[in-house]
C-alpha positions, -999 to 999 in steps of 0.1 A, spaced: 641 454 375 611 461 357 603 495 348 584 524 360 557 522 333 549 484 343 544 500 374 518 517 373 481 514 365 457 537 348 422 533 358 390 548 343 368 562 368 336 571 352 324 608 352 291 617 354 263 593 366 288 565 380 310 589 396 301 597 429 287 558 439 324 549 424 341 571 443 324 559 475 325 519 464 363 524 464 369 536 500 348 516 513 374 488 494 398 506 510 412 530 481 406 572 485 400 591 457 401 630 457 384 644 427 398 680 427 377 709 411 382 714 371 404 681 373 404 650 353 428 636 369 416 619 405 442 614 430 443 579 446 463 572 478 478 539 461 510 552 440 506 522 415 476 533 406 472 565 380 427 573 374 413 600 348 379 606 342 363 598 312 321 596 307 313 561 308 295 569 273 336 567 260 352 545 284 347 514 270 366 531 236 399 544 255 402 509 270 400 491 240 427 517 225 449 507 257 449 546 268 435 530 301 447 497 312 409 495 326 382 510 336 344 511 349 311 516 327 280 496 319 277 464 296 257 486 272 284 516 265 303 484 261 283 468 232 271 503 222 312 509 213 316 473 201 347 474 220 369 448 221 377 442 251 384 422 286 351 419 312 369 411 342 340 416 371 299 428 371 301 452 398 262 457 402 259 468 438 223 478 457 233 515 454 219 538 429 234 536 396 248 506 405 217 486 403 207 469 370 196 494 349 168 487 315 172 500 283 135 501 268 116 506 241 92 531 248 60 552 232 32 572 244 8 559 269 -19 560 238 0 552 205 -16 525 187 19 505 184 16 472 201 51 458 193 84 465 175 71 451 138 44 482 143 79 508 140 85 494 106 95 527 89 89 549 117 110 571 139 132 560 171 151 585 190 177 575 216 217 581 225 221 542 221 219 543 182 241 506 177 220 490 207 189 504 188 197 490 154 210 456 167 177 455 186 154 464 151 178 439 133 172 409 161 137 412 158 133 420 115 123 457 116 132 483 102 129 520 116 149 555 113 171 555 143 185 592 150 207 598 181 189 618 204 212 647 228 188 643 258 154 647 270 150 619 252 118 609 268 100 639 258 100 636 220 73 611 213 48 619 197 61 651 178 98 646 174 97 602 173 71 576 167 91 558 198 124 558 221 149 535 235 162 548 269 177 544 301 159 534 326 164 523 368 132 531 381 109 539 353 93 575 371 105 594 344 89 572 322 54 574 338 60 613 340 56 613 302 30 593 300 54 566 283 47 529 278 71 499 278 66 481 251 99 457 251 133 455 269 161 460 247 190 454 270 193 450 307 229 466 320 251 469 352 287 483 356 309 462 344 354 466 350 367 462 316 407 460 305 425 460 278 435 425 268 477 436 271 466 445 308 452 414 313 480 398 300 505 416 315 513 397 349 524 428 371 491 446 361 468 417 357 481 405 396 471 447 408 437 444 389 426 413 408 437 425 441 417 454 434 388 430 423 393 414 455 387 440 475 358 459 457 339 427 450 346 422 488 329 457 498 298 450 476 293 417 492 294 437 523 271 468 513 239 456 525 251 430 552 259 433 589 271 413 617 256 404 650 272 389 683 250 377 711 256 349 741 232 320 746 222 297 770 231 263 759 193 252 766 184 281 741 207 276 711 180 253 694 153 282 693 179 312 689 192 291 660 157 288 642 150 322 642 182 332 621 176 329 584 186 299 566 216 313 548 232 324 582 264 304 586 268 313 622 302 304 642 295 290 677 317 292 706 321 280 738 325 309 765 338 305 803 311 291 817 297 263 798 265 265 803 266 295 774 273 299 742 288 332 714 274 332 683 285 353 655 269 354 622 262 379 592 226 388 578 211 410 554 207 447 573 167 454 561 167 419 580 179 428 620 148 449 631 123 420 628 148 392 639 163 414 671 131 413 694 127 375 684 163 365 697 156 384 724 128 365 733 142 335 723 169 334 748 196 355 735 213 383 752 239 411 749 231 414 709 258 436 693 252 446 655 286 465 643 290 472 604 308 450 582 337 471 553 345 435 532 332 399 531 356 378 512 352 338 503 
């Protein structure tokens, strides 16, 4: 009988930025999580399954220590920690803060630096001090690299010559009057483990059901389905109008002169391909939500 401490998983879930859109890519895998007031210490409706939060900025650090078995955070708290260990899925979803996210190298709109070399001896401020320094060693150059507590983006030119930081959409960016001048490291959440997890066959068989079925809802985020009925004499121009990726099932109904089909397609897709079905031939169109796809 295998004990009650091989029994049970403990899951990072990552406070802060991550934490709501990982709260709500877990129910729609089918897992709840209640996140109680002044807690840090989630419930979960699966009673194998134990979660604390930690900020994503230390995640990577408590799995590699095996105080989690696993957890969620992005590649680059990953190589920030150079923590040693297990990627076991990219779980980059079309939700905020799940999209790829840039870490950049940044200075003001009219600074006369042109490129990294131009730093040499100069200040950088940023929270991602080993990203930086691996960056400025990649490319030959050397620069003072502080660690910056936030607002980051305001401190060129005064407080830094330049910054490396976070960035999804680049506004803040642009609201300081910022300039790109390289990507140092492109990032999307990642679920780590500790390498005993993974090796463990109990909790490496719970971690990829869990996979299973998050990788299942992402696939499904953005994706619907749609049922319709077709004349027979239609089905070659209702078929053309579906996009080229559609694997639609066709079935025979009743009368045999029609046709179901049932496919999947992108969501931002249905309200210019609805009126052309329709005029193609097709009728009684359902579109119903989709929780999982799984291959």
């Amino acid at each position: 009988m295998k004990s009650s401490s091989r029994r049970m998983l403990r899951i990072g879930v990552p406070k802060g930025s991550l934490q709501e859109t990982t709260v709500k890519l877990f129910a729609h895998a089918g897992y709840q999580i209640g996140v109680p007031s002044r807690s840090y210490y989630p419930t979960i409706d699966d009673p194998e399954i134990e979660c604390i939060l930690i900020r994503a900025q230390e995640m990577a650090r408590y799995v590699e220590q095996g105080v989690m078995d696993a957890g969620i955070t992005g590649l680059d708290w990953v190589l920030e920690n150079k923590a040693k260990v297990k990627e076991l899925a990219d779980l980059r979803a079309p939700w905020p803060n799940y999209r790829p996210v840039r870490w950049v190298l940044a200075v003001k709109e009219d600074a006369r630096f042109r490129s990294v070399k131009d730093l040499e001896g100069k200040r950088i401020a940023t929270e991602a001090v080993g990203l930086t320094k691996a960056y400025l060693k990649k490319h030959g150059a050397r620069a003072e690299v502080e660690f910056s507590w936030g607002a980051t983006e305001v401190k060129p030119p005064v407080l830094a010559d330049a910054i490396v930081d976070v960035s999804e959409t680049g506004s803040s960016l642009r609201a300081n009057h910022l300039r790109v001048m390289d990507v140092v490291l492109e990032s999307t959440p990642r679920f780590i483990a500790h390498p005993a997890a993974v090796q463990d066959p109990w909790k490496r068989d719970k971690m990829d059901r869990l996979l299973l079925l998050l990788r299942g809802a992402i696939a499904a985020i953005d994706r619907v389905g749609l049922m319709m009925n077709v004349p027979r004499d239609r089905l070659e121009k209702v078929l053309e109008q579906l996009p080229a990726l559609a694997t639609p099932t066709i079935s025979t109904l009743a009368d045999e002169r029609w046709v179901a089909i049932n496919t999947v397609i992108q969501e931002r897709l249905v309200r210019e391909l609805l009126p052309k079905l329709k005029e193609s031939g097709a009728t009684g169109i359902v579109e119903y939500p989709l929780s999982k796809i799984v291959d």
